[in-house]
C-alpha positions as CSV (number, residue, x, y, z in Angstrom):
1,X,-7.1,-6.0,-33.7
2,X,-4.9,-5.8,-30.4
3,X,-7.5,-3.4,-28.1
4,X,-4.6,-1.1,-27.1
5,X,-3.3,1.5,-29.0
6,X,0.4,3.5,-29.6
7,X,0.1,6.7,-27.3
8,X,0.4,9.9,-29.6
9,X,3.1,11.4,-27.7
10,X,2.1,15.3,-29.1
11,X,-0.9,15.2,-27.7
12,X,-1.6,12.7,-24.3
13,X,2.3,13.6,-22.8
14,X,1.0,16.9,-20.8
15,X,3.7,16.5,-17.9
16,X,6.1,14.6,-19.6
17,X,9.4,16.2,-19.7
18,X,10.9,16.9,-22.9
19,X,14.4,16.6,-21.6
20,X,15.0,13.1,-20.3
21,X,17.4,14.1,-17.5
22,X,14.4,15.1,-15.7
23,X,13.5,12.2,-14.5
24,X,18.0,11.0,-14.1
25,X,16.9,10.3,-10.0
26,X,14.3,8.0,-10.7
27,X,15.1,6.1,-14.0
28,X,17.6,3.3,-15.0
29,X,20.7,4.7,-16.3
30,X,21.1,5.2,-20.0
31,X,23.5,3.3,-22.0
32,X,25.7,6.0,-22.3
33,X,26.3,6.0,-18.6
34,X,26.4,2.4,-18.6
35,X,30.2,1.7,-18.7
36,X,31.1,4.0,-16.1
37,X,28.6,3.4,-13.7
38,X,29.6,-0.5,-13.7
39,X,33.2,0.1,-13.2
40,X,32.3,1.8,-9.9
41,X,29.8,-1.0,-9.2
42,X,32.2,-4.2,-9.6
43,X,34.7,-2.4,-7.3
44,X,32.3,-2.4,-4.2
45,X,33.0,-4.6,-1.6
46,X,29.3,-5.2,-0.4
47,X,28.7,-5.8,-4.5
48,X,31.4,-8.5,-4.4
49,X,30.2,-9.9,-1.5
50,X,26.4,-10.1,-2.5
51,X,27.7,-11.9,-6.0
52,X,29.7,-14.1,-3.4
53,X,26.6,-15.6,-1.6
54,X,23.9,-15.8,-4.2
55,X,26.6,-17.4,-6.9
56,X,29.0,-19.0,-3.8
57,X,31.7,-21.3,-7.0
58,X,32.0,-18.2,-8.6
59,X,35.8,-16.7,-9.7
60,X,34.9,-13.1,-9.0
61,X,37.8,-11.6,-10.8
62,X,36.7,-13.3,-14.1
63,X,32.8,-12.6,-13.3
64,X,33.7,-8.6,-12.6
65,X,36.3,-8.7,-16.0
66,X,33.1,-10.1,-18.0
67,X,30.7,-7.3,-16.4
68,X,33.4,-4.8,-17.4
69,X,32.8,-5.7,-21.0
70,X,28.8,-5.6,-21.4
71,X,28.1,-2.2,-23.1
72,X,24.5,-2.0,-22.3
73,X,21.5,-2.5,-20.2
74,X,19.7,-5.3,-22.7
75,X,23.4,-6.9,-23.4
76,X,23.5,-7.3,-19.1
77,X,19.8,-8.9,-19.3
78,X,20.6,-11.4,-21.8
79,X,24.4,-12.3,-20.9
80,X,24.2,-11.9,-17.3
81,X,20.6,-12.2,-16.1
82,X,19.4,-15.0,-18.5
83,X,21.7,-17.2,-16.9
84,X,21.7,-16.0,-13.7
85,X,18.0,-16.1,-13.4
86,X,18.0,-20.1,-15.1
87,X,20.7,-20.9,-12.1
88,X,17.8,-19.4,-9.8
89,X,15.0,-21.5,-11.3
90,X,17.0,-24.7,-11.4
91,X,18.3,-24.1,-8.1
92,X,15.2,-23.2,-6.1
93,X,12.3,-24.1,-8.3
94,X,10.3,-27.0,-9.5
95,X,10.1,-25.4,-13.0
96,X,8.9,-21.4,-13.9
97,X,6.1,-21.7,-16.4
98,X,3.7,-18.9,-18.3
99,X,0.6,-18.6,-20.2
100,X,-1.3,-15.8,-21.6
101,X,2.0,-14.4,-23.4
102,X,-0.3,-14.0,-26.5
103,X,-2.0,-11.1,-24.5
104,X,1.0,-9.2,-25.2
105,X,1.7,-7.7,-29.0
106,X,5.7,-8.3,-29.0
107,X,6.0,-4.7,-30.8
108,X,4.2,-3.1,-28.2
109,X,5.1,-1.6,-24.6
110,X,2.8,-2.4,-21.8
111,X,2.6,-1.7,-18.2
112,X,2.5,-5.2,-16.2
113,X,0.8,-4.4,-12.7
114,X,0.4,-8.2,-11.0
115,X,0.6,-9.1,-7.1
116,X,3.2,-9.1,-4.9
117,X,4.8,-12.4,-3.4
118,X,8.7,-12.2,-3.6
119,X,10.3,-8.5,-3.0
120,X,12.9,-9.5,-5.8
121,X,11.8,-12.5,-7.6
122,X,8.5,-11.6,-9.2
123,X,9.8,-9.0,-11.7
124,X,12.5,-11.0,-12.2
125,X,11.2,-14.2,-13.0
126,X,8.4,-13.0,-15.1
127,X,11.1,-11.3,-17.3
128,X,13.0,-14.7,-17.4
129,X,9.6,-15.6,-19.9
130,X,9.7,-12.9,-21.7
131,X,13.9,-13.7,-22.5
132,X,12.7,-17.7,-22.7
133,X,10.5,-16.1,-25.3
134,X,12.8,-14.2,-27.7
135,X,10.8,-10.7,-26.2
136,X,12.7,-7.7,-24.6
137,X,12.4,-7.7,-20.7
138,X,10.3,-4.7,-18.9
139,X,11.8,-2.1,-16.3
140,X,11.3,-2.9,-12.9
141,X,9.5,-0.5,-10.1
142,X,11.5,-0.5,-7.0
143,X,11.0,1.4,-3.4
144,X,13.7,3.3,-2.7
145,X,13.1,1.7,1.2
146,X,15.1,-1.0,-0.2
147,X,17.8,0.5,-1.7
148,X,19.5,1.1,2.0
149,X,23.5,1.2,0.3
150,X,24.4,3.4,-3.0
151,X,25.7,0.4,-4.5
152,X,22.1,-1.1,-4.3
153,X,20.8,1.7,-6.2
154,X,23.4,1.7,-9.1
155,X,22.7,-2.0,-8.9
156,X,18.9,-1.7,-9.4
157,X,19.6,1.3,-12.4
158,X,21.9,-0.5,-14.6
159,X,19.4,-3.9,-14.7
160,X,16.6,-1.6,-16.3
161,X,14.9,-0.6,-12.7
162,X,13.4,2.6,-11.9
163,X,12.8,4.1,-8.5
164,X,9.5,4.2,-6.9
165,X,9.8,6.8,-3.7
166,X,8.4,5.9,-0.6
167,X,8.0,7.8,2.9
168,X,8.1,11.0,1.1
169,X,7.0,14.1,3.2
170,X,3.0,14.3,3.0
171,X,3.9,18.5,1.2
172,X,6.2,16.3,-1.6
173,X,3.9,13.5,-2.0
174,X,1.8,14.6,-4.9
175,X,5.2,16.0,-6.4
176,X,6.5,12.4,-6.2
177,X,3.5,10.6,-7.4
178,X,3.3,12.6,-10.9
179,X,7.0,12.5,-11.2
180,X,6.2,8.7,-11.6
181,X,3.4,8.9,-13.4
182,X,5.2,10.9,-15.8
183,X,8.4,8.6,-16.0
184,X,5.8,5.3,-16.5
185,X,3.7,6.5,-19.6
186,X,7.3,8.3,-20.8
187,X,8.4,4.6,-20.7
188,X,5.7,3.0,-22.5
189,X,4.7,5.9,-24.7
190,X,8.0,7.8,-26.1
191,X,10.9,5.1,-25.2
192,X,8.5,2.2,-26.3
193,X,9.6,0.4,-22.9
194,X,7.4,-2.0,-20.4
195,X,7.1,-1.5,-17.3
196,X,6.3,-3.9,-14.1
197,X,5.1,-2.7,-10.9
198,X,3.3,-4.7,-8.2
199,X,-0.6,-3.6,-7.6
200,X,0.3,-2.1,-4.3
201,X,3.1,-0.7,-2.0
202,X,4.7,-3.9,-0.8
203,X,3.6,-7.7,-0.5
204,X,0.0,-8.9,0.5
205,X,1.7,-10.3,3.8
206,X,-1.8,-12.4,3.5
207,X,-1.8,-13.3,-0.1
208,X,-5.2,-11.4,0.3
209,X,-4.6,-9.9,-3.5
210,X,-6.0,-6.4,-3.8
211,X,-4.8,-3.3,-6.0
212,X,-4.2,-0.2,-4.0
213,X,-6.5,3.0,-5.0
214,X,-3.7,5.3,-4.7
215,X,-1.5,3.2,-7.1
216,X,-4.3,3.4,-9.6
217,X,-4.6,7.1,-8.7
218,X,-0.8,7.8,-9.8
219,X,-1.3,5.7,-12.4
220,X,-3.9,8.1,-13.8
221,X,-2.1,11.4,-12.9
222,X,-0.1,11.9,-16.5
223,X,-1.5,11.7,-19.8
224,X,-3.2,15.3,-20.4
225,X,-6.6,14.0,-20.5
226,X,-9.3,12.2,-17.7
227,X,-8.9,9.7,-15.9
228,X,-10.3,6.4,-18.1
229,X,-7.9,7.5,-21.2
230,X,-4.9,8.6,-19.4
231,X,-4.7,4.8,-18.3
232,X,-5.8,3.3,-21.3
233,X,-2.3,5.2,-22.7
234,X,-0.2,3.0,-20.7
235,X,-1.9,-0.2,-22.1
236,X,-2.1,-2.0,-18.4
237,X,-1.9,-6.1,-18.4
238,X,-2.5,-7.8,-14.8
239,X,-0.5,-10.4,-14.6
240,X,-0.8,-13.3,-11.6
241,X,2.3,-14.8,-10.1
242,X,1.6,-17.8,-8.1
243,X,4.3,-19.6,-6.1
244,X,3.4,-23.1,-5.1
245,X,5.9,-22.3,-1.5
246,X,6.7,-18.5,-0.3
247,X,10.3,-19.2,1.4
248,X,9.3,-15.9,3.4
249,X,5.9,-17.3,4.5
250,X,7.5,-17.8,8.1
251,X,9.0,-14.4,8.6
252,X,5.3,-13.2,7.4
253,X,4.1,-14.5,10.1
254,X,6.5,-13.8,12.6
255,X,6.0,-10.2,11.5
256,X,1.9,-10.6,12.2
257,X,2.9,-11.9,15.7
258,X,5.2,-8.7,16.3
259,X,2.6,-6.5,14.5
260,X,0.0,-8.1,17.4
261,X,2.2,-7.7,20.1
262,X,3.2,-4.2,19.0
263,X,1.0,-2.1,16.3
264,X,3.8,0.4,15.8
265,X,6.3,-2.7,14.7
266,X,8.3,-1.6,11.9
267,X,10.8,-3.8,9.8
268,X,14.8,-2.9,9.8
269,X,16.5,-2.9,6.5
270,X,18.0,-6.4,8.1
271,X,14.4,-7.5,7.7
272,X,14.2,-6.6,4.7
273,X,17.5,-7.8,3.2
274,X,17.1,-11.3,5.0
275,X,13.1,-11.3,3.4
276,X,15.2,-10.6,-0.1
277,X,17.9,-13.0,0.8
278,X,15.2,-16.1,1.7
279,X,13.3,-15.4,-1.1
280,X,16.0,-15.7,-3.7
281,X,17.9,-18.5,-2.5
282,X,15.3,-20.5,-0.7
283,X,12.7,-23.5,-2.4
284,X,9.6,-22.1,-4.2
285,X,8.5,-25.3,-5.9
286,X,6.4,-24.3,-9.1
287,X,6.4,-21.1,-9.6
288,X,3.4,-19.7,-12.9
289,X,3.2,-16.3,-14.7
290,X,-0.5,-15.7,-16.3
291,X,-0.6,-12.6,-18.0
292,X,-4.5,-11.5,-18.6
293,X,-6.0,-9.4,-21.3
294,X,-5.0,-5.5,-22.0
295,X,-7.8,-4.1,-19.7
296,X,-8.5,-1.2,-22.9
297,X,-11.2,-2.7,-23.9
298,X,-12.8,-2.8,-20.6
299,X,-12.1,0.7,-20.0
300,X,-13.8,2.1,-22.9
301,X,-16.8,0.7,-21.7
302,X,-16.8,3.3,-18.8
303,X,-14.4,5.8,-21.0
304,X,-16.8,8.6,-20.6
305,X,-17.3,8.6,-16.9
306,X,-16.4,11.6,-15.2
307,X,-16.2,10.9,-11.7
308,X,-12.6,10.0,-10.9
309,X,-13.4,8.1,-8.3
310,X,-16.1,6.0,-9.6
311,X,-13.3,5.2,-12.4
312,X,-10.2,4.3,-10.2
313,X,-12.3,1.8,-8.5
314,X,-13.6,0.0,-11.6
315,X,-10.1,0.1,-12.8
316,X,-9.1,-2.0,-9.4
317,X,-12.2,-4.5,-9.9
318,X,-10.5,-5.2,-13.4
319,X,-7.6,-5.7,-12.1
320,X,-8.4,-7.8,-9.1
321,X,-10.6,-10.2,-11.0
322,X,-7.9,-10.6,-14.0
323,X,-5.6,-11.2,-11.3
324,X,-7.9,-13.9,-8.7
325,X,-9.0,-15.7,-12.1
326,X,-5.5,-16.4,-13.7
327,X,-4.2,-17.9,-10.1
328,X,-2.4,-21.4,-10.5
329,X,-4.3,-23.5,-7.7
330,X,-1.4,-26.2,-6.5
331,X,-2.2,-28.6,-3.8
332,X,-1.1,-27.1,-1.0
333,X,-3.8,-24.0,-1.5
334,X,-6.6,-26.7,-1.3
335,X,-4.9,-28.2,1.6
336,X,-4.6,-24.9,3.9
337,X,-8.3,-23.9,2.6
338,X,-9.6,-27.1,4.2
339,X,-7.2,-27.1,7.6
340,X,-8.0,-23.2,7.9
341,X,-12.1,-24.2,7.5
342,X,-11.7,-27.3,9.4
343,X,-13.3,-29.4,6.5
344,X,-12.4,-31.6,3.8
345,X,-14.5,-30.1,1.1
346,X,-11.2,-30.0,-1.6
347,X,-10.4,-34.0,-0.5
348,X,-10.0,-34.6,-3.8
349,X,-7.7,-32.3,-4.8
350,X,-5.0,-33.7,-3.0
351,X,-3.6,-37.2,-1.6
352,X,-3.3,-37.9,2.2
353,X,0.3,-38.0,2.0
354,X,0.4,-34.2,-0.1
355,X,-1.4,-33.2,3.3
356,X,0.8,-34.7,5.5
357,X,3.2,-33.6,3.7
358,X,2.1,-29.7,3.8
359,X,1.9,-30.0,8.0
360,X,5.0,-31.6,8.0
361,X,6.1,-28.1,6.0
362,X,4.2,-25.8,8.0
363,X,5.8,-27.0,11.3
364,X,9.1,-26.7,10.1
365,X,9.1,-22.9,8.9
366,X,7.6,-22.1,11.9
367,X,10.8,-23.9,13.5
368,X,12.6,-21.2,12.0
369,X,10.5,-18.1,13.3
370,X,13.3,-16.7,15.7
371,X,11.6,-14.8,18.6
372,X,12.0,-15.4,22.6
373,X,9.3,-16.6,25.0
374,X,6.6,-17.7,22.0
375,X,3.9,-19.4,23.5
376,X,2.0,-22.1,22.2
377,X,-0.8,-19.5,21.7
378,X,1.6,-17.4,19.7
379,X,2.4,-20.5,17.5
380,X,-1.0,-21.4,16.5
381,X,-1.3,-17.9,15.6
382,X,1.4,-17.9,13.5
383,X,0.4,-21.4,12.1
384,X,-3.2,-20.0,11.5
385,X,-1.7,-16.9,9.1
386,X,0.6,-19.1,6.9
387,X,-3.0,-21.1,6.6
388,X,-4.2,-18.0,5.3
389,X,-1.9,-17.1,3.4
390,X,-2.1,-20.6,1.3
391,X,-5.2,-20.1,1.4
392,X,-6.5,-17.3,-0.1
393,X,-5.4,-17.8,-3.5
394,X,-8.0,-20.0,-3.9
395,X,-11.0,-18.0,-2.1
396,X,-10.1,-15.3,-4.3
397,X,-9.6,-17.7,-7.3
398,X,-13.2,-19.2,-6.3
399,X,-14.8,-15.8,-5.9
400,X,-13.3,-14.2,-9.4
401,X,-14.4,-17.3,-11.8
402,X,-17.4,-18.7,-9.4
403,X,-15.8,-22.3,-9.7
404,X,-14.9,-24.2,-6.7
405,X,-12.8,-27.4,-8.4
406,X,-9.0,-28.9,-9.0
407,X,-9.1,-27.6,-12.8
408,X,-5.3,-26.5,-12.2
């Protein structure tokens, strides 16, 4: 028997809005608004220009005439995205592989909460499996930090994303957490949709994996009843993404040298559209989706436990261990483990020439780090993160599962 369980919408939907339009700011479009809001997309000329570089052979009249005649969000995943997202792996992968897809009933809506490499890509990629497998793809969370031009946002809502808001005022924060809250277990309980949504606001610029409280928290808000059942209604699955290469590890670490030098650094929205622009078109090698067990079973252990807090932080332990053990260890993670120690206690996870190779890579994105007057100092710092960031896949791997070998 699948340990999670259809959400009786009379009874566990205590927020929820009965009229959908409630939520029209933060949700994909419906398909009634599809048509129209696509004509006004394909005639924007930072839209052309963004199909331009990611697709650069492309005849955009014919490309915008096809978009023109898909009538529907799901018709746009499977016509448009399927390929488009195949051209992406073939492109800038060594192959985009899954396990654990079992976990997931395929008449069943789930919410997928995994960790956070690529601002774009993750989502994305983990819904190519689930189109490779004949299942229908999940919406998408998105900050609203991101969405910096309108077209962006009509973008995002037509290709089944919903808006996460961020930087809110600290007086409309609660207000925007439950409106969330709400939309999610509307999603999975009343429109029978996945969701995604990363474990916390924005990447682990460390790879250090760990799910936010406060995500849990909203999580938890909706459902009419404590806190253990009102996230068993949304049926959560971790899921862990590993990348063999992050194409942004090098402006990760440029931004913990700027962070250093300046502790109020903040990003531009250039930052972030060049992060989202390296990621997508730049080498990723082997790229694996594990998707772990429901975690309903798990919470019915603790399903009578009061204390809210005491909850949300077992619900993060869950989640972090799901999410450490289902890791894909490549050779490069063993590599940076033993340069960052200073030993060769994973020698035989990996050839002399993989190493070399791996330093070789190393010194070359931090070729790329564009920054005046950086010392030699400011180097090995940046050389020491991207170590760590490598590297911490497998502490957390070893410290979930307590094994310490090249089983991947």
């Amino acid at each position: 028997m699948n340990p999670c369980f259809e959400v009786d919408a009379s009874c566990k939907m205590s927020y929820i809005m009965s009229n959908q339009h409630e939520f029209s700011e933060i949700a994909p479009f419906e398909d009634s608004q599809f048509s129209e809001k696509m004509a006004q997309l394909v005639t924007e000329p930072g839209f052309e220009h963004a199909v331009r570089s990611v697709m650069p052979d492309v005849d955009y009249p014919e490309f915008r005439n096809k978009l023109l005649t898909i009538p529907d969000k799901q018709t746009l995943q499977t016509k448009v995205m399927w390929p488009f997202l195949e051209m992406l792996c073939q492109k800038t992968t060594s192959g985009i592989t899954e396990g654990g897809l079992e976990n997931a009933h395929p008449d069943m809506a789930y919410t997928y909460i995994s960790n956070h490499r690529d601002i774009v890509l993750d989502a994305s990629f983990l819904n190519l499996c689930f189109l490779r497998a004949g299942r229908r793809t999940s919406e998408i969370a998105i900050g609203d930090n991101l969405l910096i031009y309108e077209w962006i946002t009509d973008l995002v809502k037509l290709n089944k994303s919903f808006v996460v808001k961020r930087n809110v005022r600290l007086t409309k924060a609660l207000e925007a957490a439950r409106q969330l809250s709400a939309y999610i277990h509307y999603a999975v309980g009343q429109k029978k949709e996945s969701v995604w949504i990363a474990q916390r606001e924005g990447r682990a610029k460390d790879s250090n994996d760990i799910t936010q409280e406060s995500l849990v928290k909203m999580l938890s808000l909706e459902g009419g009843a404590d806190t253990a059942r009102n996230i068993e209604a949304i049926n959560l699955i971790p899921v862990s993404i590993s990348y063999e290469y992050d194409p942004n590890d090098y402006l990760k670490a440029r931004e913990f040298l700027l962070r250093r030098i300046d502790p109020d650094f903040k990003k531009s929205p250039h930052d972030d559209l060049l992060s989202m622009e390296t990621g997508m078109l730049q080498y990723k090698g082997h790229v694996h989706f594990q998707l772990g067990e429901c975690i309903n079973d798990k919470l019915r252990e603790f399903i009578d436990v009061t204390d809210r807090s005491e909850v949300v932080h077992r619900v993060c332990a869950i989640i972090d261990n799901s999410i450490h053990s289902g890791y894909r260890i490549y050779p490069v993670n063993y590599i940076a483990y033993d340069l960052l120690h200073h030993h060769e206690d994973h020698k035989s996870c990996y050839t002399d020439a993989q190493a070399a190779d791996f330093e070789h890579y190393i010194d070359g994105q931090l070729d790329k780090v564009e920054l005046p007057d950086v010392s030699k100092l400011d180097r090995a710092f940046m050389r020491e993160m991207m170590l760590t960031m490598y590297a911490n896949p497998l502490k957390n791997k070893i410290s979930a599962t307590g094994t310490d070998c090249c089983g991947d």
